[in-house]
VEXTORSE-517563 format. One line per field, with one value per residue: residue number from 0; residue in three letters; x, y, z of N, C-alpha, C in turn. Coordinates in steps of 0.001 Angstrom, whole numbers, plus 500000, padded with zeros to 6 digits. Atoms other than C-alpha are relative to their C-alpha. Layout:
BEGIN
seq: [NUM | ...]
type: [ALA | ...]
nx: [X | ...]
ny: [Y | ...]
nz: [Z | ...]
cax: [X | ...]
cay: [Y | ...]
caz: [Z | ...]
cx: [X | ...]
cy: [Y | ...]
cz: [Z | ...]
***
This chain:
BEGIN
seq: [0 | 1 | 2 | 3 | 4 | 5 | 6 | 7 | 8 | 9 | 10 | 11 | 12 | 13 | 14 | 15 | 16 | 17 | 18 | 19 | 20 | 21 | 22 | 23 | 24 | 25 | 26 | 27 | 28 | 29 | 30 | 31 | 32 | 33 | 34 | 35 | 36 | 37 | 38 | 39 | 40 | 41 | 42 | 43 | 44 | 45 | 46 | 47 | 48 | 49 | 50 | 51 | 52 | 53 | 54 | 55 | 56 | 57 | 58 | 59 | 60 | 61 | 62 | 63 | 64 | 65 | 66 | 67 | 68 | 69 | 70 | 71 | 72 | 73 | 74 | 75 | 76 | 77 | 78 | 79 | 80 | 81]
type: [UNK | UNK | UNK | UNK | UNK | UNK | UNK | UNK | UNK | UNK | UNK | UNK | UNK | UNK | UNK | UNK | UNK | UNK | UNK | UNK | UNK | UNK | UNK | UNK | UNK | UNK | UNK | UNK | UNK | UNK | UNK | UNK | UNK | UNK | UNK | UNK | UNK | UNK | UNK | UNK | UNK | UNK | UNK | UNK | UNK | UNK | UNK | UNK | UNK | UNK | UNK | UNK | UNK | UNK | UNK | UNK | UNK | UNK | UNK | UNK | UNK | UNK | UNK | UNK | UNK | UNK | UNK | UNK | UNK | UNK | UNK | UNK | UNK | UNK | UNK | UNK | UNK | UNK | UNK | UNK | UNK | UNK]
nx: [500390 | 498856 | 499496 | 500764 | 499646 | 498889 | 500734 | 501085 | 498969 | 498718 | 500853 | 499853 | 498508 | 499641 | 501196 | 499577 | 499132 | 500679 | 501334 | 500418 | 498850 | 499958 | 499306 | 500627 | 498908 | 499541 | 499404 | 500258 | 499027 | 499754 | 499354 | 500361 | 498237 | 500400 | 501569 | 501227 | 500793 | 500567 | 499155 | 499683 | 498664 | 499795 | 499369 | 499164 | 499752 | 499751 | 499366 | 498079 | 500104 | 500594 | 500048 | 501290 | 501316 | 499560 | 499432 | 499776 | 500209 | 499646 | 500605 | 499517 | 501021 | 499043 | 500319 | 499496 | 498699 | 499973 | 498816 | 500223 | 500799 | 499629 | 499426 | 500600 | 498991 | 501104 | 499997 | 501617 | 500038 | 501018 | 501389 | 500067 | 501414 | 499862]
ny: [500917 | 500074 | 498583 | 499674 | 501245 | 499928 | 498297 | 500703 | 500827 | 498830 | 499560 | 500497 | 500061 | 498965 | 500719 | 501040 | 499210 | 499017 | 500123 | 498536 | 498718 | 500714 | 499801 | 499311 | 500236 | 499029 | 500755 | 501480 | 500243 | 501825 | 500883 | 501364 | 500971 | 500934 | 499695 | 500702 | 500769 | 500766 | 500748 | 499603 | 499114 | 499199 | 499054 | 499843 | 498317 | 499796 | 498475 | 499702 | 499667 | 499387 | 498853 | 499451 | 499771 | 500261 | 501468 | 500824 | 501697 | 500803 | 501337 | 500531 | 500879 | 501272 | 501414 | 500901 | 499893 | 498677 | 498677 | 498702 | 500068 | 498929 | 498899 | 498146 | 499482 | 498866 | 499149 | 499803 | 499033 | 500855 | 498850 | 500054 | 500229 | 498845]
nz: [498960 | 499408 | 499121 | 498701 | 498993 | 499307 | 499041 | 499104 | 498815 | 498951 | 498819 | 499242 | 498694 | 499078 | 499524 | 499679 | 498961 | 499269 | 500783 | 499701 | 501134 | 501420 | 500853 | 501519 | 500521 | 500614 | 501419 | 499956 | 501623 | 500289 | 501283 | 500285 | 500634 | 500859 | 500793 | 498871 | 500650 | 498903 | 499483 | 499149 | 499625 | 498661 | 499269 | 499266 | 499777 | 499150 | 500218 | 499765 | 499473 | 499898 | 499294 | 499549 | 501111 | 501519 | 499813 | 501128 | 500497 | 501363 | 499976 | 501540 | 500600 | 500912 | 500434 | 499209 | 499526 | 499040 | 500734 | 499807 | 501132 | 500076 | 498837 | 499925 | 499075 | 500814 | 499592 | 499430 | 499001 | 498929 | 499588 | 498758 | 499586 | 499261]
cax: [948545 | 952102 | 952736 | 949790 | 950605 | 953804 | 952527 | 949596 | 952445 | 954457 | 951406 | 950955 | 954641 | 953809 | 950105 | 951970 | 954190 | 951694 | 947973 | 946800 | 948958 | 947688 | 949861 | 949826 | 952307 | 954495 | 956739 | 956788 | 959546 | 959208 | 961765 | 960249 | 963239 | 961084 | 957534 | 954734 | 952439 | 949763 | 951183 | 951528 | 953481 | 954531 | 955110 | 957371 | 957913 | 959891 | 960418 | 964255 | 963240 | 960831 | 960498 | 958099 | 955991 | 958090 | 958669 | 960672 | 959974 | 960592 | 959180 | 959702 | 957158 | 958746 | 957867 | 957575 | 961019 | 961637 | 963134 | 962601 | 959963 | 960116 | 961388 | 959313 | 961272 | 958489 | 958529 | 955454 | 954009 | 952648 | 948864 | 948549 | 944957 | 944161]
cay: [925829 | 925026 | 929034 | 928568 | 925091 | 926409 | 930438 | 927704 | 925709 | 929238 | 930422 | 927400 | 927724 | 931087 | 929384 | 926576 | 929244 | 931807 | 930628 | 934604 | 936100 | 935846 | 936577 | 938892 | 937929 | 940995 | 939022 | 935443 | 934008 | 930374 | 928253 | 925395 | 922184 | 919542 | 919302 | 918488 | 915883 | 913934 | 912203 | 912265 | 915202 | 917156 | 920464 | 921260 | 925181 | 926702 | 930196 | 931691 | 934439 | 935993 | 939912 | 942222 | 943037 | 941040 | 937264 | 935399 | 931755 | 929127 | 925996 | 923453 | 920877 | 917097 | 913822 | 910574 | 910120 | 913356 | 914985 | 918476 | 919276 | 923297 | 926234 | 929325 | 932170 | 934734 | 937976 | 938443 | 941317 | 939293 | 940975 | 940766 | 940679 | 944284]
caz: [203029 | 204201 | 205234 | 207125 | 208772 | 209862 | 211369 | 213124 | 214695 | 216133 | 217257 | 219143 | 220953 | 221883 | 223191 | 224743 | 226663 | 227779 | 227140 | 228455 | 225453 | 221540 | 218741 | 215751 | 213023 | 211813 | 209165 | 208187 | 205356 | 204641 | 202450 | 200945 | 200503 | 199328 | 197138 | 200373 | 198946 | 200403 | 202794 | 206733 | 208193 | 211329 | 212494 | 214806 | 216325 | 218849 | 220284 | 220025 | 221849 | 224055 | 224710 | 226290 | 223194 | 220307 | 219954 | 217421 | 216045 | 214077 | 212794 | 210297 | 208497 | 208234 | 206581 | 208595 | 208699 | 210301 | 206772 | 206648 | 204044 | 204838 | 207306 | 208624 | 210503 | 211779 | 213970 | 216151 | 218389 | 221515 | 222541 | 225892 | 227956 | 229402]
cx: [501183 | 500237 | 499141 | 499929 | 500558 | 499754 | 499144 | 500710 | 500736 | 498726 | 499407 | 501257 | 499639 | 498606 | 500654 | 501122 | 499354 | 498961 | 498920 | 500221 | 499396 | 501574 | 500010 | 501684 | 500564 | 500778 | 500165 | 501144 | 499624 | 500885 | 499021 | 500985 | 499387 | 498587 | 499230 | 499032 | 499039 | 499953 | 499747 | 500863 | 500029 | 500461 | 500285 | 500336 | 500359 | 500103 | 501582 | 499626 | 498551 | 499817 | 498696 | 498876 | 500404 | 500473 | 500799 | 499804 | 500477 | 499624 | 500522 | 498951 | 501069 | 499243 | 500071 | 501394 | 500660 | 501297 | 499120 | 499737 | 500005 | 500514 | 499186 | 501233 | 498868 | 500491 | 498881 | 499986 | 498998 | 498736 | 499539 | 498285 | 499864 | 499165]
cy: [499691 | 500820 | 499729 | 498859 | 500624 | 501079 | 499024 | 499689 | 501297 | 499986 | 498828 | 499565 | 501158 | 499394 | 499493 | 500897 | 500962 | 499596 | 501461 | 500562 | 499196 | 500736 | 500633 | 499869 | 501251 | 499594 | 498632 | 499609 | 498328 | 499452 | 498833 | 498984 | 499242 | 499924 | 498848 | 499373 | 499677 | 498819 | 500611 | 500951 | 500671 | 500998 | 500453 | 501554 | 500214 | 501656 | 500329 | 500670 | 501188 | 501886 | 500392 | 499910 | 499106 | 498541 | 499427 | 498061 | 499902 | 498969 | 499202 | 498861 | 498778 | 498673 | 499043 | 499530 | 500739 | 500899 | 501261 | 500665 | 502027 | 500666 | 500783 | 500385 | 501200 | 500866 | 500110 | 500964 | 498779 | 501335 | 499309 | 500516 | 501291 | 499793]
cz: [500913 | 500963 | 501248 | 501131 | 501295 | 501232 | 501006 | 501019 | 500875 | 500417 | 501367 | 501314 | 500677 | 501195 | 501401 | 501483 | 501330 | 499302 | 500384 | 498325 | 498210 | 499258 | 498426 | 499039 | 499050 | 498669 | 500319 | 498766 | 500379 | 499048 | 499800 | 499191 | 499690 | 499254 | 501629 | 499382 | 500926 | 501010 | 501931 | 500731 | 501178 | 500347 | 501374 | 500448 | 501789 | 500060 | 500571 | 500791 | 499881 | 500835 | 500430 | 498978 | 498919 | 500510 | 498576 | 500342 | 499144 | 500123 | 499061 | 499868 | 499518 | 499660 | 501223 | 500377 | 500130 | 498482 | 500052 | 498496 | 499465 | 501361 | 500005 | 501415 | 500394 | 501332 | 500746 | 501355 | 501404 | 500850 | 501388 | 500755 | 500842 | 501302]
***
């Protein structure tokens, strides 16, 4: 549930950047630094960089007081509208 928080949140930076352009995720790594409970939380995702066909991200999932619950780092081919 986490992995897929976090992949939700990139694909919304690349969204948020270009709403034409989806996103297909080639690799994804997540750390997880604290146990996610039930509780209020927020993800957060930016893109490092964007190329023609290839984007990198990253996000992170934090508690109300903005600790940092996990990390994703992912790779993505951006699919473009013919």
């Amino acid at each position: 549930f986490v992995t897929a928080w976090l992949d939700n949140a990139m694909a919304f930076a690349v969204a948020a950047r270009d709403a034409q352009v989806r996103l297909a995720s080639l690799e994804l790594k997540v750390s997880f630094l604290e146990r996610v409970g039930v509780a209020p939380v927020e993800a957060e995702a930016r893109v490092l960089r964007w190329g023609g066909s290839v984007v990198f991200l990253e996000a992170q999932l934090m508690d109300v007081d903005g600790g940092v619950l996990a990390r994703a780092s992912s790779t993505g081919k951006l699919l473009r509208p013919r």
